[in-house]
C-alpha positions in Angstrom: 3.6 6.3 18.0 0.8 8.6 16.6 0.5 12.2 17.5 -2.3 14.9 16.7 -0.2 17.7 15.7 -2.3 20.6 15.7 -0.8 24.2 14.2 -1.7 27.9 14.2 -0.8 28.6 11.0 -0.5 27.1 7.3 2.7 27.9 6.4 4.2 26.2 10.2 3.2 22.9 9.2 5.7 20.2 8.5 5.4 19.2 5.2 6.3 15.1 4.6 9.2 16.3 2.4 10.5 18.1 5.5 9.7 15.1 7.8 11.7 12.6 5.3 14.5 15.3 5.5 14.6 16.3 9.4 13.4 13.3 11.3 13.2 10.0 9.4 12.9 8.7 5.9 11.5 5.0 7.4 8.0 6.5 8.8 7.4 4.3 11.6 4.8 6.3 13.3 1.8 7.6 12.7 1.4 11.7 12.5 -1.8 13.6 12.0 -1.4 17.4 11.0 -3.8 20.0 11.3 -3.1 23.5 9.8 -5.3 26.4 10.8 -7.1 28.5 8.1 -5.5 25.6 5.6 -8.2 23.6 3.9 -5.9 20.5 3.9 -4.7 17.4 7.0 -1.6 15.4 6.4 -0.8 12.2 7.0 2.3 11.1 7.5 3.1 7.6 8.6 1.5 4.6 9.1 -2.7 4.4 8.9 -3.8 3.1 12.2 -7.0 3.3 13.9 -5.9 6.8 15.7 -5.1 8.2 12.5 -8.2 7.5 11.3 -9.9 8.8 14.1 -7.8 11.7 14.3 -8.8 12.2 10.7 -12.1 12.2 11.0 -12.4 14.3 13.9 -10.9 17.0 12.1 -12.8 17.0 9.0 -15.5 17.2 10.7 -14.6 20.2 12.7 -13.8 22.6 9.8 -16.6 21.7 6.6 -13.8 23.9 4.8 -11.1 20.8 4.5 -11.0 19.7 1.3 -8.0 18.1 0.5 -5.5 15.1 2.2 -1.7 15.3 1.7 -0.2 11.7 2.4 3.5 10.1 2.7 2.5 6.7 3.6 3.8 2.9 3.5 0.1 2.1 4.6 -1.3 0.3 7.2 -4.2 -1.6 9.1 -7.4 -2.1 6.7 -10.5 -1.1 8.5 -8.7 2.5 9.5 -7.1 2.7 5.6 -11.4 2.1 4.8 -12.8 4.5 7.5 -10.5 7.3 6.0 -11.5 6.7 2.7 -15.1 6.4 2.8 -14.9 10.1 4.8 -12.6 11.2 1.5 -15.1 10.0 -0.6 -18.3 11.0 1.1 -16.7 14.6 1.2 -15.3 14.3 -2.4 -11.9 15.1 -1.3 -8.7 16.1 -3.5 -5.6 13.6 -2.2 -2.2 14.9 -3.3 0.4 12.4 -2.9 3.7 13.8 -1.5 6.1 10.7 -1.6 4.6 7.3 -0.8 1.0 6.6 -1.3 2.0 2.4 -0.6 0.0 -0.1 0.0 -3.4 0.6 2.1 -2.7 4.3 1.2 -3.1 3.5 -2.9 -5.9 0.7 -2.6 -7.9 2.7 -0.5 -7.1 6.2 -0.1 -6.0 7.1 -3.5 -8.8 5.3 -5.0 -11.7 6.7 -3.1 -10.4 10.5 -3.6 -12.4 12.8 -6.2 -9.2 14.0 -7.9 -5.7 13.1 -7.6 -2.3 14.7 -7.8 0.9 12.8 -7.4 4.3 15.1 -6.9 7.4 14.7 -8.3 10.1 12.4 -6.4 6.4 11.0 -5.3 4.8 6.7 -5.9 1.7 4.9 -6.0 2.0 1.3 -5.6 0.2 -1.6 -4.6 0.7 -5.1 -3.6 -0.9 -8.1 -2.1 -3.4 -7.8 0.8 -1.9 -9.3 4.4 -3.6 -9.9 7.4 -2.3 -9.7 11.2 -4.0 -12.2 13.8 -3.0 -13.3 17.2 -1.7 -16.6 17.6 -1.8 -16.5 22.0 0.1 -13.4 22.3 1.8 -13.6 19.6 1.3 -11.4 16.2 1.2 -13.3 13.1 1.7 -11.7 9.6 0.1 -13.8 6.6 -0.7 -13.6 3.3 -4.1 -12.9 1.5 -4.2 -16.9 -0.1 -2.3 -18.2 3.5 -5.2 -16.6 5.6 -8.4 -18.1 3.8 -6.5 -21.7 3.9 -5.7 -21.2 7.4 -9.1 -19.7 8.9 -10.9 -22.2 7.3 -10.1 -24.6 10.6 -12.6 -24.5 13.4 -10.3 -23.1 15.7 -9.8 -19.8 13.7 -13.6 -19.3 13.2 -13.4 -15.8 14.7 -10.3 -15.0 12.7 -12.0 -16.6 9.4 -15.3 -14.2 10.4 -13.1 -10.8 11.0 -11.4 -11.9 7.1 -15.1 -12.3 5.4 -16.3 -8.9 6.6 -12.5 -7.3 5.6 -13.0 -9.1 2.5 -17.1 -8.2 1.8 -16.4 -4.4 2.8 -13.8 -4.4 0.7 -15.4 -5.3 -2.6 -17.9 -3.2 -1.6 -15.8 -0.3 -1.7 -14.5 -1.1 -4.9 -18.3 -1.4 -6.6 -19.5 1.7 -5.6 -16.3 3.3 -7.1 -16.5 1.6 -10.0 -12.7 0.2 -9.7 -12.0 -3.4 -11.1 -9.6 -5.6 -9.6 -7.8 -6.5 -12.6 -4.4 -5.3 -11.1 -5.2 -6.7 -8.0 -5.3 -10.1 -9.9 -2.2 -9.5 -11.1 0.0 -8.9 -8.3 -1.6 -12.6 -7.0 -0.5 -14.1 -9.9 2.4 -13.3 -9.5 2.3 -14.0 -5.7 1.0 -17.5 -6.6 4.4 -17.7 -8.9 6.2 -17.3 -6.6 5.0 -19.5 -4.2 5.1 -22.6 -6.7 8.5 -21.8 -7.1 9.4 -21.0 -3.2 7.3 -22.7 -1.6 5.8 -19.2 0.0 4.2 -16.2 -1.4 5.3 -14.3 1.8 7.8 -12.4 -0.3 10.4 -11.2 2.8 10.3 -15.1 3.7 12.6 -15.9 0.5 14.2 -12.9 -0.8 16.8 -14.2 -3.4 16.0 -16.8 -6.3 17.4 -16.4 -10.0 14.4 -15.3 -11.9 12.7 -14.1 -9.2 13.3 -10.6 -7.8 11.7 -10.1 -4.3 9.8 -7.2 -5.4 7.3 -6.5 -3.0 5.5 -3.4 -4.6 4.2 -2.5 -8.2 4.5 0.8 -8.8 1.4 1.9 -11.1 1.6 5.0 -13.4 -1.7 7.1 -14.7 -2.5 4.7 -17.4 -2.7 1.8 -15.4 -4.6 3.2 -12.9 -7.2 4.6 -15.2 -7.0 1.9 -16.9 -8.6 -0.4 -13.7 -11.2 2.5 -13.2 -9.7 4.8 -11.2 -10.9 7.9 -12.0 -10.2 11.7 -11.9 -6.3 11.5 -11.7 -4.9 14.7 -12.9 -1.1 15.5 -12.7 0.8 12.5 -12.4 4.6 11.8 -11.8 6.4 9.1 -12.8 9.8 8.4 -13.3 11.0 8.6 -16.9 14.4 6.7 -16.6 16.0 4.3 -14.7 18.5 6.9 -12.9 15.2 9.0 -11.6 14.3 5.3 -10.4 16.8 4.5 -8.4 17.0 8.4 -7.2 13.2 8.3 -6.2 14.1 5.3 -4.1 16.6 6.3 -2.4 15.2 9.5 -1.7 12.1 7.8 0.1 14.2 5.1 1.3 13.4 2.1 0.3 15.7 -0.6 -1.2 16.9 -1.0 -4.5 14.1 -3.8 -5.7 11.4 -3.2 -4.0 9.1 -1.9 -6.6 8.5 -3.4 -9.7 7.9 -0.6 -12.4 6.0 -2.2 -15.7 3.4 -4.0 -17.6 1.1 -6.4 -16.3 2.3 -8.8 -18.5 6.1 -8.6 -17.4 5.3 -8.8 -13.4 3.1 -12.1 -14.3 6.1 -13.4 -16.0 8.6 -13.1 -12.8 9.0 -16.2 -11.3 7.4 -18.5 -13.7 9.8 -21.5 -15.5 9.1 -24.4 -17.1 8.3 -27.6 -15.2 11.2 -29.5 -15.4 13.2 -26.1 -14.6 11.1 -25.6 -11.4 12.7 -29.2 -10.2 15.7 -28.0 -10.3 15.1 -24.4 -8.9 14.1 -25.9 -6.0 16.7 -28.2 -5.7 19.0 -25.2 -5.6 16.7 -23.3 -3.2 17.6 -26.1 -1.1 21.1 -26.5 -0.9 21.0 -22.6 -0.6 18.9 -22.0 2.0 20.3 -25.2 4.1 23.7 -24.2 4.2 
């Protein structure tokens, strides 16, 4: 679903903490909301190509908008890039109120002028994945499964919608001046995981000893800034394991699906030695067969 919610005043507008408390925690559905007189939209929900339109219809309507509130998991690409080359262009503010997952923190959060994130609030990323139709069917791959799998003749169009995905990307990233260095690292450990699994689709295989299925890494200020991102100003981040756990339940989202810490520790999940790897997968199979 994706509504243009349109309101006549400020202080009517649902805020996404209200949302997460009235309606639904699990945003499934795309919401746009425009306040009158306010010189902020929020997006709520899933980025999709009517939220970006949406989006940029109404920024362009009132030259006094100058800020984007956001709660979401992320979304499709192309509309996560559309919005954020109109954020950057306009030199928005973002203020993250929740969940900024995803599409919403490669994109979004990196293209804005300044950044706030709330309390009770995340910013994490995680490997790209692509959608193409197989006949009528929608297939969900990986980043490293799509450039093996388009490189057949019969997925030429598919391997041609990837390149420009993949060249407008990067493009994005040079004029912003953002590296790709934690990027790298989630594939790492992506790649891990697939030597050990046999997949780096992480919902494929979701228990292995040594291997926690976490499917997001949840970046604080330093790391951010630390990859180039700049103008970051107020930044929450949980402190303790307890405000963890409360954060996550809060926005819903199960107990390990963020990975909160160095680079070096999330390159180091689902790595063993060789001979242990034998045996791992020896157990994967009588596991997963029974």
């Amino acid at each position: 679903m994706s509504t243009l919610w349109p309101l006549p005043g400020a202080a009517q507008a649902p805020t996404p903490a209200h949302i997460r408390e009235t309606v639904a925690k699990n945003l499934s559905f795309s919401l746009t909301v425009l306040s009158a007189g306010a010189r902020h939209v929020t997006l709520i929900g899933t980025i999709d190509d009517a939220m970006a339109e949406q989006f940029k219809a109404a920024v362009a309507a009132d030259s006094h908008v100058d800020t984007v509130v956001v709660d979401s998991y992320g979304g499709n690409i192309a509309s996560a890039l559309d919005i954020a080359d109109v954020i950057r262009k306009r030199n928005m503010h973002i203020v993250v109120d929740g969940r900024c997952l995803s599409a919403c923190a490669s994109y979004l959060f990196s293209a804005a002028a300044t950044k706030t994130v709330l309390p009770g609030s995340v910013v994490a990323i995680h490997g790209l994945t692509f959608n193409y139709l197989d006949g009528a069917k929608v297939v969900h791959v990986t980043e490293s499964q799509a450039g093996e799998l388009f490189r057949t003749s019969t997925m030429a169009g598919n391997r041609e919608f990837f390149d420009r995905q993949m060249a407008r990307q990067n493009e994005f990233y040079r004029q912003l001046g953002v590296r790709g260095d934690l990027r790298d690292t989630f594939a790492r450990y992506l790649a891990h995981r697939k030597q050990l699994l046999g997949t780096d689709m992480i919902t494929a295989q979701q228990h292995a000893p040594g291997c926690p299925p976490a499917q997001m890494w949840a970046l604080d200020k330093a790391q951010l800034e630390a990859s180039g991102v700049r103008g970051i100003g107020a930044f929450w981040t949980p402190s303790s394991d307890e405000q963890k756990a409360q954060l996550l339940r809060d926005l819903g989202l199960p107990a390990d699906f963020l990975y909160y810490g160095p680079a070096a520790g999330l390159e180091q999940l689902c790595t063993l030695p060789p001979g242990r790897i034998a045996a791992m997968k020896q157990w994967l199979a009588r596991t997963f067969t029974r």
